[in-house]
LOMAR-711089 format. One record per residue (C-alpha): residue number from 1; z, y negated, x negated; chain. Coordinates in Angstrom, 3 decimals. Layout:
<sites>
{i: NUM&z: Z&y: Y&x: X&ch: A}
...
</sites>
This chain:
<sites>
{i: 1&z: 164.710&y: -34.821&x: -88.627&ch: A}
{i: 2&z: 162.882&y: -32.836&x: -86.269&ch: A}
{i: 3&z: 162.351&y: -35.634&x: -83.788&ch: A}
{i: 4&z: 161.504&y: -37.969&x: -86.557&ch: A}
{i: 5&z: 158.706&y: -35.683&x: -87.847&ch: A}
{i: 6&z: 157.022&y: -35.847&x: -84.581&ch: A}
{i: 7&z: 157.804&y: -39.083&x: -83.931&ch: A}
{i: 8&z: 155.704&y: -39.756&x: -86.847&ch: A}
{i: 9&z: 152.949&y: -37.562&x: -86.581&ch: A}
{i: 10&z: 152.306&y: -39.143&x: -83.361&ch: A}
{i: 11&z: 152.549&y: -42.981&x: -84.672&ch: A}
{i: 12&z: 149.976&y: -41.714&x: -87.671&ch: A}
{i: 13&z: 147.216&y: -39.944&x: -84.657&ch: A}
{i: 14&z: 146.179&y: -42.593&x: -82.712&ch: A}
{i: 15&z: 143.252&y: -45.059&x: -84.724&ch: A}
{i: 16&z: 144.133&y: -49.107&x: -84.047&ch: A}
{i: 17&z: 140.372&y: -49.281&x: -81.985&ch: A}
{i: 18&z: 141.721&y: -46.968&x: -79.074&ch: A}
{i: 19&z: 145.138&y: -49.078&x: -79.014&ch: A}
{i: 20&z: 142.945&y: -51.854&x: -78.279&ch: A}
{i: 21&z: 140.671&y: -50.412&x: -75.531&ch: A}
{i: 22&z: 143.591&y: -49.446&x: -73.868&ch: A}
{i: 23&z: 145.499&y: -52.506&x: -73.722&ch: A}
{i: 24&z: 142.634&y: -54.261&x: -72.181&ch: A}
{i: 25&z: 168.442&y: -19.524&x: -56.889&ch: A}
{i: 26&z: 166.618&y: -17.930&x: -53.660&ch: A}
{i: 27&z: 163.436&y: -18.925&x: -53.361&ch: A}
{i: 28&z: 163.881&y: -22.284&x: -51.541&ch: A}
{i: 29&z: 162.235&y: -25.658&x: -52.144&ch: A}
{i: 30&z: 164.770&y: -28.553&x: -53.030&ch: A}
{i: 31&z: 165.077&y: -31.494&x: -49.895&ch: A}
{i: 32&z: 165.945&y: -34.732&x: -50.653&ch: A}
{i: 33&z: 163.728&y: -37.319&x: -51.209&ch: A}
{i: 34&z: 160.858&y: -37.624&x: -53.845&ch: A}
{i: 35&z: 156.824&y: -36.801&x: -53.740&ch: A}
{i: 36&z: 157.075&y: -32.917&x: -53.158&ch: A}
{i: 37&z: 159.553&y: -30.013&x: -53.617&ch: A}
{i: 38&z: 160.494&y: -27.739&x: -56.306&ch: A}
{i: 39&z: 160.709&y: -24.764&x: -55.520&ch: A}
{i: 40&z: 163.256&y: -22.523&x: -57.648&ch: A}
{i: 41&z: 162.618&y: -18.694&x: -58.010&ch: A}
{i: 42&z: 164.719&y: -17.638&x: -61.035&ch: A}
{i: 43&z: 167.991&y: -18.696&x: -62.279&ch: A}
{i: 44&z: 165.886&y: -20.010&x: -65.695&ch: A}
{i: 45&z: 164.508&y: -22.834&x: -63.878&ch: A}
{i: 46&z: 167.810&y: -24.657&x: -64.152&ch: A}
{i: 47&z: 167.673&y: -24.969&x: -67.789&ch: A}
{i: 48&z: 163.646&y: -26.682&x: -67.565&ch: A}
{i: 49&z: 163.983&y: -28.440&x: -64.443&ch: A}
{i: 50&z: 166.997&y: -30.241&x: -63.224&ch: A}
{i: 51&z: 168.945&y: -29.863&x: -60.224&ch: A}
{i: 52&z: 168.107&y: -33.739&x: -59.491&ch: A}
{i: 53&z: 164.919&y: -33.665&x: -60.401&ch: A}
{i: 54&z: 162.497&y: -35.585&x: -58.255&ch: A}
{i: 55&z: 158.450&y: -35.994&x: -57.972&ch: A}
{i: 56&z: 157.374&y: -39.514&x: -58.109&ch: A}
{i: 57&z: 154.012&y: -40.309&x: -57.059&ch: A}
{i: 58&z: 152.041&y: -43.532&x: -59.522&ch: A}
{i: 59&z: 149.111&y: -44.191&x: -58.255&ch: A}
{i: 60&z: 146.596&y: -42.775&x: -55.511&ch: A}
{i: 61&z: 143.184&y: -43.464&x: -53.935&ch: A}
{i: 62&z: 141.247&y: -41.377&x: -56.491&ch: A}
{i: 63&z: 138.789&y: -38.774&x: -55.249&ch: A}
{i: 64&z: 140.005&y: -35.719&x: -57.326&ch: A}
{i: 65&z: 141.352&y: -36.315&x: -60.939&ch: A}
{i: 66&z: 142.177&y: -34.037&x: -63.779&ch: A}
{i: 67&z: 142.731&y: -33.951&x: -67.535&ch: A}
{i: 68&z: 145.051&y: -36.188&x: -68.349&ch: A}
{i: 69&z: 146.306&y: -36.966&x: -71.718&ch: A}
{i: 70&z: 148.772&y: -39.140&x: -73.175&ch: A}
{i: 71&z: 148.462&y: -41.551&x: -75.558&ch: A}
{i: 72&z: 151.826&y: -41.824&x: -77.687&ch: A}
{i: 73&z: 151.471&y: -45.420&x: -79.511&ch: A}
{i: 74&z: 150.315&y: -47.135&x: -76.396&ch: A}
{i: 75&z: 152.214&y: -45.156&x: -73.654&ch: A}
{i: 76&z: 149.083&y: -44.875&x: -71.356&ch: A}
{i: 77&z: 147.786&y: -41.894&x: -69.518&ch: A}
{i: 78&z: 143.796&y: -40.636&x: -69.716&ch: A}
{i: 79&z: 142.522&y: -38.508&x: -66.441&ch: A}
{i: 80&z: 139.572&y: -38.239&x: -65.605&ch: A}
{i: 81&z: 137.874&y: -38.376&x: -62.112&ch: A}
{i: 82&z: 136.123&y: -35.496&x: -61.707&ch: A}
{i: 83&z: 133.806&y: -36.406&x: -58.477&ch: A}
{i: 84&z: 133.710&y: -40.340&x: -59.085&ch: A}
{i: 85&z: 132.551&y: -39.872&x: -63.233&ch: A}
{i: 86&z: 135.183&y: -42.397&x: -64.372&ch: A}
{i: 87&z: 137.813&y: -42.008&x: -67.052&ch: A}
{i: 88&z: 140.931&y: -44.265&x: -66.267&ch: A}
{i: 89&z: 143.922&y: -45.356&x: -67.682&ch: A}
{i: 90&z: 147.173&y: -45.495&x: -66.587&ch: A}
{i: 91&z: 150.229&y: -47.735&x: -67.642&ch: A}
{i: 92&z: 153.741&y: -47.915&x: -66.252&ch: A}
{i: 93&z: 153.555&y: -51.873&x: -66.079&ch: A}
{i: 94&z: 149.629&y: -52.214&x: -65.260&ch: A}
{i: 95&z: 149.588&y: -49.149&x: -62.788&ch: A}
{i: 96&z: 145.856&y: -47.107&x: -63.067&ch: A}
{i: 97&z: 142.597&y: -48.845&x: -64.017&ch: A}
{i: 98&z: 139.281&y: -47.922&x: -65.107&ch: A}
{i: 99&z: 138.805&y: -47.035&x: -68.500&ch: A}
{i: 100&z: 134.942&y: -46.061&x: -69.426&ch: A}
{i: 101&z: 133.022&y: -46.424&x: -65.694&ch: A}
{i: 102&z: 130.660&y: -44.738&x: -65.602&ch: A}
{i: 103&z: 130.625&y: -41.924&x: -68.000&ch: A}
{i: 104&z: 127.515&y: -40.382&x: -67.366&ch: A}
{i: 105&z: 124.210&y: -42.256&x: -66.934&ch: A}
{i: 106&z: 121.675&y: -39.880&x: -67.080&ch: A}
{i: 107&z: 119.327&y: -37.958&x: -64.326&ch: A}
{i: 108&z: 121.657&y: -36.476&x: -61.999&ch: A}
{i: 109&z: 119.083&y: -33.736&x: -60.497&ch: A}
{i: 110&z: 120.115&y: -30.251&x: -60.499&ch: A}
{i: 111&z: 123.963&y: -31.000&x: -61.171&ch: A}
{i: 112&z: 126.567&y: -30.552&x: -59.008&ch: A}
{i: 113&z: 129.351&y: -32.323&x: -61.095&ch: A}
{i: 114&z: 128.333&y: -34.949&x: -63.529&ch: A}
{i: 115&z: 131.864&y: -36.273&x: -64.405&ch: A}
{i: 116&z: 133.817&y: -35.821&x: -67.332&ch: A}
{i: 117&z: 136.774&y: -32.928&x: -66.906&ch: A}
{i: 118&z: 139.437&y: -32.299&x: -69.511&ch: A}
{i: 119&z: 140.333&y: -34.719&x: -72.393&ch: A}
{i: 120&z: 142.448&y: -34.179&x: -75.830&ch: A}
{i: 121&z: 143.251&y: -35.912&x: -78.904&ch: A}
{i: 122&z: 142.211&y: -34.850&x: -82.294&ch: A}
{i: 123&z: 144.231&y: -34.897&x: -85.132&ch: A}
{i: 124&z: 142.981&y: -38.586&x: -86.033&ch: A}
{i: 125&z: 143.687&y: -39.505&x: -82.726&ch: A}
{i: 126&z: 140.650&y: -40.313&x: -81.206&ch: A}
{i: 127&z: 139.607&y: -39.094&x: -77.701&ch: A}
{i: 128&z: 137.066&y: -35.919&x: -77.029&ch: A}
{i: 129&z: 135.753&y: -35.295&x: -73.793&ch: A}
{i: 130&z: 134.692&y: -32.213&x: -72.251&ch: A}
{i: 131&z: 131.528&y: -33.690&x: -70.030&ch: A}
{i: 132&z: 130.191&y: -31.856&x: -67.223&ch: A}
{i: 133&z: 127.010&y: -34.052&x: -66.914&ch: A}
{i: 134&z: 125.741&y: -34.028&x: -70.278&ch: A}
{i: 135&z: 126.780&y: -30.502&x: -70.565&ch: A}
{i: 136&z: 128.987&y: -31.208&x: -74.195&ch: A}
{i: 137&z: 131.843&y: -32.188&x: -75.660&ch: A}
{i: 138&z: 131.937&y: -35.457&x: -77.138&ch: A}
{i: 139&z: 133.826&y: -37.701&x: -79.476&ch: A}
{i: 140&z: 134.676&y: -41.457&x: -78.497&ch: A}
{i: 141&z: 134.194&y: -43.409&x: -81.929&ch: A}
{i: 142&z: 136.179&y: -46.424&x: -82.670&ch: A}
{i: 143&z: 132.634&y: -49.077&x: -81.564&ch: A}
{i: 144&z: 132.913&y: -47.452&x: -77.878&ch: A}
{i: 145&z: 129.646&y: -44.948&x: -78.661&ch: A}
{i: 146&z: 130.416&y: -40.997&x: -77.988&ch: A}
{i: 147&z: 129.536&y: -38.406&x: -80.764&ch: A}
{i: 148&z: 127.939&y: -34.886&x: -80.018&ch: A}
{i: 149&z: 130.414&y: -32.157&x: -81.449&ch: A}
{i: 150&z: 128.790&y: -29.288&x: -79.173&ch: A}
{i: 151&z: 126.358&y: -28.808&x: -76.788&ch: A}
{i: 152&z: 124.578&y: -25.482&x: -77.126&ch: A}
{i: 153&z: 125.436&y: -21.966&x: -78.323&ch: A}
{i: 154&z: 122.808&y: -20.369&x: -80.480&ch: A}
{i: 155&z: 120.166&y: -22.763&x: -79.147&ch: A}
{i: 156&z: 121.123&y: -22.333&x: -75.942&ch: A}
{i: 157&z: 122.717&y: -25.481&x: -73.575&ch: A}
{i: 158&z: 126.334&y: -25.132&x: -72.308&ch: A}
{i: 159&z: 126.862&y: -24.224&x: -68.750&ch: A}
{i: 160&z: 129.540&y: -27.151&x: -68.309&ch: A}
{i: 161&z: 132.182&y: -27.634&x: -70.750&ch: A}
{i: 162&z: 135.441&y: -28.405&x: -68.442&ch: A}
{i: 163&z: 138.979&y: -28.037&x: -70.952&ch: A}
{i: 164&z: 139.895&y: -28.407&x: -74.330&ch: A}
{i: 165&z: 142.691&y: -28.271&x: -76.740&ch: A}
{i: 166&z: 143.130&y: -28.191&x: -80.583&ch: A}
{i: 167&z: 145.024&y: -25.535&x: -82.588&ch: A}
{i: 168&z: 147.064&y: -26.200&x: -85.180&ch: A}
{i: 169&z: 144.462&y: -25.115&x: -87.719&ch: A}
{i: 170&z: 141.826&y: -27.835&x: -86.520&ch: A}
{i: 171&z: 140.222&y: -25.408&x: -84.186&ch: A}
{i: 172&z: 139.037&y: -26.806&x: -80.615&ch: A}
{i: 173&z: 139.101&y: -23.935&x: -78.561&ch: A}
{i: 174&z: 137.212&y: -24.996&x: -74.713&ch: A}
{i: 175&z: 135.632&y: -23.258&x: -71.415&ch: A}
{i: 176&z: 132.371&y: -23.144&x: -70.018&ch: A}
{i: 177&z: 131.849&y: -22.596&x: -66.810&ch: A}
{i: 178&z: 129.358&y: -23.549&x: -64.686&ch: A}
{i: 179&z: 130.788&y: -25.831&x: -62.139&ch: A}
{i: 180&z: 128.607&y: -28.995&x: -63.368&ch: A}
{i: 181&z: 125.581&y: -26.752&x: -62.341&ch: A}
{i: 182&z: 124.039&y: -26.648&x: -58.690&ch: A}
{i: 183&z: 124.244&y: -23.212&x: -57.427&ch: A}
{i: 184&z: 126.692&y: -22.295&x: -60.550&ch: A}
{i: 185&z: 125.475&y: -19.340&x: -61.510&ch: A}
{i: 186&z: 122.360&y: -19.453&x: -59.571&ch: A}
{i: 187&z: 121.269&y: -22.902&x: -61.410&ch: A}
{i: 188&z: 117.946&y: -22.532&x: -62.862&ch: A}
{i: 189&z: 119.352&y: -25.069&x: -65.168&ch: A}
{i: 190&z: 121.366&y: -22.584&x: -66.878&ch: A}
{i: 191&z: 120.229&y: -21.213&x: -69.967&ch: A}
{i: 192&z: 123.594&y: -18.947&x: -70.623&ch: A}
{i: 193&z: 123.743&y: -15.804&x: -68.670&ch: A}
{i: 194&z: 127.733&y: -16.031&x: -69.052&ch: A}
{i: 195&z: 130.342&y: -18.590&x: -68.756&ch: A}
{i: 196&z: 132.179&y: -18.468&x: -72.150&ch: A}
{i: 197&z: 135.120&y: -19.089&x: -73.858&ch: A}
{i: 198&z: 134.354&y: -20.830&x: -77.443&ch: A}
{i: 199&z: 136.061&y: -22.376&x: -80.819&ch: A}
{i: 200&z: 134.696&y: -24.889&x: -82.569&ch: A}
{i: 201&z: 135.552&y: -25.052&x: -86.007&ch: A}
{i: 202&z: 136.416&y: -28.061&x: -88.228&ch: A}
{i: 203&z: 133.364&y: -28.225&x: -90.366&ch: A}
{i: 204&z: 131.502&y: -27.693&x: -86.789&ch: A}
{i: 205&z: 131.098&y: -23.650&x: -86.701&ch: A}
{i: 206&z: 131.150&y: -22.144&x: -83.117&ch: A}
{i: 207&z: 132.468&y: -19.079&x: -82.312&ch: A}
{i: 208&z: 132.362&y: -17.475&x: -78.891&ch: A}
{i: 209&z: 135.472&y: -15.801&x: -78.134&ch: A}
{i: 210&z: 134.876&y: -14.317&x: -74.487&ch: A}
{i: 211&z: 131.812&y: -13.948&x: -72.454&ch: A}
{i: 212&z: 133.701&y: -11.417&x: -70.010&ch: A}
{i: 213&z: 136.062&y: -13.744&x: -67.637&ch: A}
{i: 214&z: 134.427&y: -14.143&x: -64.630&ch: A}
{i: 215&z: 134.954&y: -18.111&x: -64.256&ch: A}
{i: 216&z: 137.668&y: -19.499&x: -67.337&ch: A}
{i: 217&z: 138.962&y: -22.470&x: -66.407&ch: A}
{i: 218&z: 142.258&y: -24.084&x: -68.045&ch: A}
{i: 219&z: 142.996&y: -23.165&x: -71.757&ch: A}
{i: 220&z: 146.150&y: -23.816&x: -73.720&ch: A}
{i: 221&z: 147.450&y: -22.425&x: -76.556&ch: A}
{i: 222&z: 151.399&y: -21.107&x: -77.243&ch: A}
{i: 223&z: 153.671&y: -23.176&x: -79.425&ch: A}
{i: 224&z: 153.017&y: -20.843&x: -82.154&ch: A}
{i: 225&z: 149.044&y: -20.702&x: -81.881&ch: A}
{i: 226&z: 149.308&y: -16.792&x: -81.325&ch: A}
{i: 227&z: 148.367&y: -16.531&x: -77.755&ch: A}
{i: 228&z: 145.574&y: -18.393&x: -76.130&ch: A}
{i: 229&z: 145.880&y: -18.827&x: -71.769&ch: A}
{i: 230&z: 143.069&y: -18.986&x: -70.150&ch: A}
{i: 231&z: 142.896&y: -19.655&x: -66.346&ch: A}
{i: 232&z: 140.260&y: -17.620&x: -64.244&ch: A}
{i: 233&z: 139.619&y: -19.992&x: -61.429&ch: A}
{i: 234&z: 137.582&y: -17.265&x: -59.444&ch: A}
{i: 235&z: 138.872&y: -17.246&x: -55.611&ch: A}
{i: 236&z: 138.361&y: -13.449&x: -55.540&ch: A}
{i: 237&z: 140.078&y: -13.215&x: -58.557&ch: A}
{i: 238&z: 143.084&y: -15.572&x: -59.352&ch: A}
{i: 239&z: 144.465&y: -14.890&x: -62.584&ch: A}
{i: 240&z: 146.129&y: -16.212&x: -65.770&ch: A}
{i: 241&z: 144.739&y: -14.222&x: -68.923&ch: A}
{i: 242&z: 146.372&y: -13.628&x: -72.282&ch: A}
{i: 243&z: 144.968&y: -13.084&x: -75.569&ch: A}
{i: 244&z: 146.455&y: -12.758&x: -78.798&ch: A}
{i: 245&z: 144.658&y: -14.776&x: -81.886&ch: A}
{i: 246&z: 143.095&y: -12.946&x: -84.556&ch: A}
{i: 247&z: 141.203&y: -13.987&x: -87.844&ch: A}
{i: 248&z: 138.580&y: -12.837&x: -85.748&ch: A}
{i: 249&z: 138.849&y: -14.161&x: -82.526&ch: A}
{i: 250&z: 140.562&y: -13.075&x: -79.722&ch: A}
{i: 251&z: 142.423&y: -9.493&x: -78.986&ch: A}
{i: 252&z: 144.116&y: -7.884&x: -76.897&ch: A}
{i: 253&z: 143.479&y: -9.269&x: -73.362&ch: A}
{i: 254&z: 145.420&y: -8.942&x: -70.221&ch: A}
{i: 255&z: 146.699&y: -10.374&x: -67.245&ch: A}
{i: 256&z: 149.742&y: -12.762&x: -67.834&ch: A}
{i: 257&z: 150.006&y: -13.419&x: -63.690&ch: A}
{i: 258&z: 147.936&y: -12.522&x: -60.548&ch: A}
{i: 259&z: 147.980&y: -15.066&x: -58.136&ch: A}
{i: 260&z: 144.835&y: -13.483&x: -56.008&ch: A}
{i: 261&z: 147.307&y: -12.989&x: -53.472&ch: A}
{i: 262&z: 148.724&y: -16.245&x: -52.577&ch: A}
{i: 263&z: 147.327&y: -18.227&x: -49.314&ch: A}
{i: 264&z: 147.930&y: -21.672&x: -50.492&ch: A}
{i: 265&z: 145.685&y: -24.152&x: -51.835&ch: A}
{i: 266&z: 144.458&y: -24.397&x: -54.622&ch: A}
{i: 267&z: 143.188&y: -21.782&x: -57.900&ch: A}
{i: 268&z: 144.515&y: -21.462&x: -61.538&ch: A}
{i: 269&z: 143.360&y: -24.331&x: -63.715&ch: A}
{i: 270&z: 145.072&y: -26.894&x: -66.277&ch: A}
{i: 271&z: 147.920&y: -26.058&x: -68.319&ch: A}
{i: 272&z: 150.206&y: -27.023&x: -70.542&ch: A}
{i: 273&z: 153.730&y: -25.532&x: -72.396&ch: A}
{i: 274&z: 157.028&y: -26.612&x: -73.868&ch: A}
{i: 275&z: 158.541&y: -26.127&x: -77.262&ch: A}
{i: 276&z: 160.250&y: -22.669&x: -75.970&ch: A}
{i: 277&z: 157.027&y: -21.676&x: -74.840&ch: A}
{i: 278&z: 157.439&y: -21.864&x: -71.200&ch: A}
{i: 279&z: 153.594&y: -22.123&x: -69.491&ch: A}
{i: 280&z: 153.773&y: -24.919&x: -66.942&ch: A}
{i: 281&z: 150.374&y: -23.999&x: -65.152&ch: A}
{i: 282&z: 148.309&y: -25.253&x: -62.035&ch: A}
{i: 283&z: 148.183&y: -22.587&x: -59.032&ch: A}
{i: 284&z: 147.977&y: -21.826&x: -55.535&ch: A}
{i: 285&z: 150.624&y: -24.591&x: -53.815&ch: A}
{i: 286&z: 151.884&y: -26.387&x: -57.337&ch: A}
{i: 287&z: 152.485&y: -25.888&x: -61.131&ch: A}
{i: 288&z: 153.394&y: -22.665&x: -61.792&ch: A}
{i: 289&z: 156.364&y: -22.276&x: -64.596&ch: A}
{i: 290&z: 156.380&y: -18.887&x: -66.132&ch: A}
{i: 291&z: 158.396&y: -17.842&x: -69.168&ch: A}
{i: 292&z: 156.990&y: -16.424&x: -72.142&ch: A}
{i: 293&z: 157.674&y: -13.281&x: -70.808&ch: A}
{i: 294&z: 155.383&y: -13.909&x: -67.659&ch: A}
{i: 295&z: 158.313&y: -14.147&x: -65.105&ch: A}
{i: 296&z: 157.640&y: -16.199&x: -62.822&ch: A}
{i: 297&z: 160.815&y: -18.965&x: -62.599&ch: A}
{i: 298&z: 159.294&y: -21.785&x: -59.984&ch: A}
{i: 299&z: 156.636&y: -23.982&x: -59.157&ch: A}
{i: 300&z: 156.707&y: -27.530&x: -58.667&ch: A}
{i: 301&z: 155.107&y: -29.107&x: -55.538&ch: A}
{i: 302&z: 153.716&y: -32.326&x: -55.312&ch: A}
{i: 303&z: 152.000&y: -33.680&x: -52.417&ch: A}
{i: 304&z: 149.144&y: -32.846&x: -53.536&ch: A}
{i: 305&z: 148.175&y: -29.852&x: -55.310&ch: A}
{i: 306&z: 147.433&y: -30.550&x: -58.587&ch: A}
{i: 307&z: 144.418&y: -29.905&x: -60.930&ch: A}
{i: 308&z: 146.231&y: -30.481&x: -64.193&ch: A}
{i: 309&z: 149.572&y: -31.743&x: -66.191&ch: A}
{i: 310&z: 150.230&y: -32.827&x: -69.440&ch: A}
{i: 311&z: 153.375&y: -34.032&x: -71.583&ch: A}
{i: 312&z: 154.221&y: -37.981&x: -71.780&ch: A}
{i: 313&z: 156.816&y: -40.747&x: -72.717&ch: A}
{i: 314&z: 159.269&y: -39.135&x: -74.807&ch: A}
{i: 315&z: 157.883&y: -35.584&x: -74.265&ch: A}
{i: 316&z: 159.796&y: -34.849&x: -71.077&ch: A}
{i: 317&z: 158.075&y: -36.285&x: -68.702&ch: A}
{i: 318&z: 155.125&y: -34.190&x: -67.047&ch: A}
{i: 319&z: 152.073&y: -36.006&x: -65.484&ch: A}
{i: 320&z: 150.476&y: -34.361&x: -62.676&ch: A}
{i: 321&z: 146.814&y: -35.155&x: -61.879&ch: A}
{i: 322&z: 146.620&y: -34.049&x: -58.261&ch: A}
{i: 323&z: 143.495&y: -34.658&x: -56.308&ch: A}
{i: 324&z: 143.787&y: -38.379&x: -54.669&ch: A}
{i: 325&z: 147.364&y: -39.029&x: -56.587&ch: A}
{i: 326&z: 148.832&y: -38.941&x: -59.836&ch: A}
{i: 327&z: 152.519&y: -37.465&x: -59.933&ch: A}
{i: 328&z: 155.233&y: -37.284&x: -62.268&ch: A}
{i: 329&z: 158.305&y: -35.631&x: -62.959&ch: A}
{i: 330&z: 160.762&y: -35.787&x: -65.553&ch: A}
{i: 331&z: 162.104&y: -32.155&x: -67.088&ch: A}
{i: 332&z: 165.001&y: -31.075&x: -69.375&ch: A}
{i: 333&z: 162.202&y: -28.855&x: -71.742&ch: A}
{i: 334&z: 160.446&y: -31.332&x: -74.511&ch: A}
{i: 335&z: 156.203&y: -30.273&x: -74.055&ch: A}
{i: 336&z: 154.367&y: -29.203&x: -76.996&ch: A}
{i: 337&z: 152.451&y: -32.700&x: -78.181&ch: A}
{i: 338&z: 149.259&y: -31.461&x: -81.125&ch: A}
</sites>
C-alpha cells in the first residue's frame, strides 16, 4: 500500500505539458570494474550499498553539471550545466540532450556564473529553477515562459540563488550565495551584505532563516521535515550544518560533519536522503553517506567528483551529476521522492 501511495502521488505531480517537452569493513575502496570505487567505512554501508554495486557512467562531455532531478512519469533526468547555461535532459534510450538552451539571455556584465544551478519539482509537478543569472528562482509554466517566485529580500536582489527543495508543508526552503556574482562578496552588484538561507512560503511569504553561514550551499531536508542540512561550501571551512525546524524558523544549529580536513577534491554541496534518513551528500573525493546519527559509513567515488545526486527509476537508483559526466549507481535504500 505503501508503494502504491507513492506510486501515485508521483503519476498525479507531473502536468501533461512537461511530459511533452521532454519527449521531444576497513576502509578500502571496492576493485572490480565500474566508473569509480566505493569506498566502505562502517559495517552499515552493507545494508545501503551492495557488495556488487557498481558506478556506471551515462553520458559525458559537459563542462560542469549539477542539480539534477527526476522526472517520475517520463523517466528522464534534469541537470543543469552550470558554466555552459543549459538545462538538459537525459533518457536511458535517447542518452542526454538539451532541454531549454540557453537559459539566460540577458547582459552578462558583472556575473561570474549566469547558468541555472539546482532544480526541483513542486507539488503540481512543474519545474523551478534556482537561476544564477537572473539572480531568482523561477517557475517553468506549461507555454515554455518562466514565472518569478523570488528575487529580492525586503527590496533587496538575491546574491545568487543556487539549491532548492520543498517541504512537506509547501515550503521551498533555498541558498543564496554569491557565486553568480564577480568578486562574490566583493561584487558591487550585491545589494545583500550576507549570503542567506530563506523559505518561501506557499502564498509567496519569505522568511530568512540564516544570515550567519559563511557560504550555504546544498540544502535538503530529513524524511520527517525536522532537520534542515545545509552544506557550507567555504574551502576554509568545510562543513555540513544541522538545524532543527521550528514554527519559527530554524534552531538549534550545529555541525553534523567537518570535512575541512580532507585533501581531496572537491567541497560540500548537493544532497539528498533515503527513507531511513541516511544523508547521501557531495564532499571532498565522492558522496558522502552519513547516518542519521552523523557517522560517517562510506563515500561513493565516481570518476569524477560530483556536484550533486538525486533519486531516480524506481527510487533506488542515485544519479550523480559530476563535472564533465553523469554517473549512476543503483542502492539497496529507496530515496526520499517530495
Amino acid at each position: 500500500m505503501k508503494r502504491l501511495r507513492r506510486t501515485l502521488r508521483r503519476t498525479l505531480r507531473l502536468p501533461c505539458v512537461l511530459v511533452a517537452l521532454l519527449v521531444a569493513a576497513a576502509c578500502v575502496p571496492d576493485q572490480g570494474p565500474g566508473a569509480g570505487f566505493i569506498l566502505r567505512v562502517d559495517p552499515r554501508l552493507d545494508d545501503l550499498v551492495p557488495a556488487d554495486a557498481r558506478i556506471e557512467k551515462l553520458a559525458d562531455g559537459f563542462v560542469f553539471i549539477e542539480g539534477p532531478v527526476w522526472i517520475w512519469d517520463a523517466s528522464v533526468l534534469l541537470f543543469t550545466d552550470v558554466r555552459d547555461n543549459i538545462i538538459y535532459q537525459w533518457t536511458e534510450e535517447g542518452g542526454a540532450s538539451p532541454f531549454i538552451a540557453p537559459v539566460f539571455l540577458g547582459d552578462p556584465t558583472g556575473l561570474r556564473s549566469v547558468s541555472p544551478n539546482g532544480l526541483t519539482l513542486d507539488a503540481s509537478g512543474q519545474l523551478i529553477i534556482a537561476e544564477h543569472g537572473n539572480r531568482l528562482i523561477s517557475r517553468l509554466e506549461a507555454d515554455g515562459t518562466r514565472t518569478t517566485l523570488v528575487d529580492n529580500y525586503q527590496g533587496r536582489r538575491l546574491n545568487s540563488p543556487n539549491d532548492v527543495v520543498y517541504g512537506l508543508d509547501g515550503w521551498l526552503y533555498f541558498t543564496d550565495p554569491p557565486y553568480g556574482l564577480e568578486g562574490l562578496e566583493e561584487s558591487p552588484l550585491r545589494e545583500l551584505d550576507f549570503n542567506g538561507i530563506y523559505r518561501l512560503g506557499p502564498a509567496g511569504e519569505l522568511q530568512l532563516l540564516n544570515r550567519d553561514q559563511s557560504r550555504p550551499n546544498g540544502i535538503v531536508l530529513s524524511p520527517d521535515d525536522l532537520t534542515l542540512y545545509v552544506a557550507n561550501s567555504d574551502e576554509n571551512l568545510m562543513v555540513w550544518y544541522a538545524y532543527d525546524i521550528v514554527e519559527s524558523g530554524l534552531s538549534e544549529p550545529r555541525v553534523f560533519y567537518d570535512v575541512s580536513d580532507q585533501l581531496a577534491t572537491g567541497v560540500p554541496d548537493g544532497m539528498t536522503v533515503d527513507l531511513a534518513g541516511n544523508l547521501f551528500a557531495t564532499g571532498p573525493g565522492g558522496v558522502w553517506i552519513f547516518a542519521p546519527d552523523g557517522t560517517h559509513l562510506g563515500t561513493i567515488q565516481p570518476d569524477e567528483v560530483p556536484a550533486n545526486v538525486a533519486w531516480g527509476d524506481d527510487g533506488y537508483t542515485l544519479y550523480m551529476t559530476a563535472r564533465t559526466g553523469l554517473y549512476r549507481i543503483r542502492l539497496n535504500t529507496e530515496g526520499r521522492i517530495l
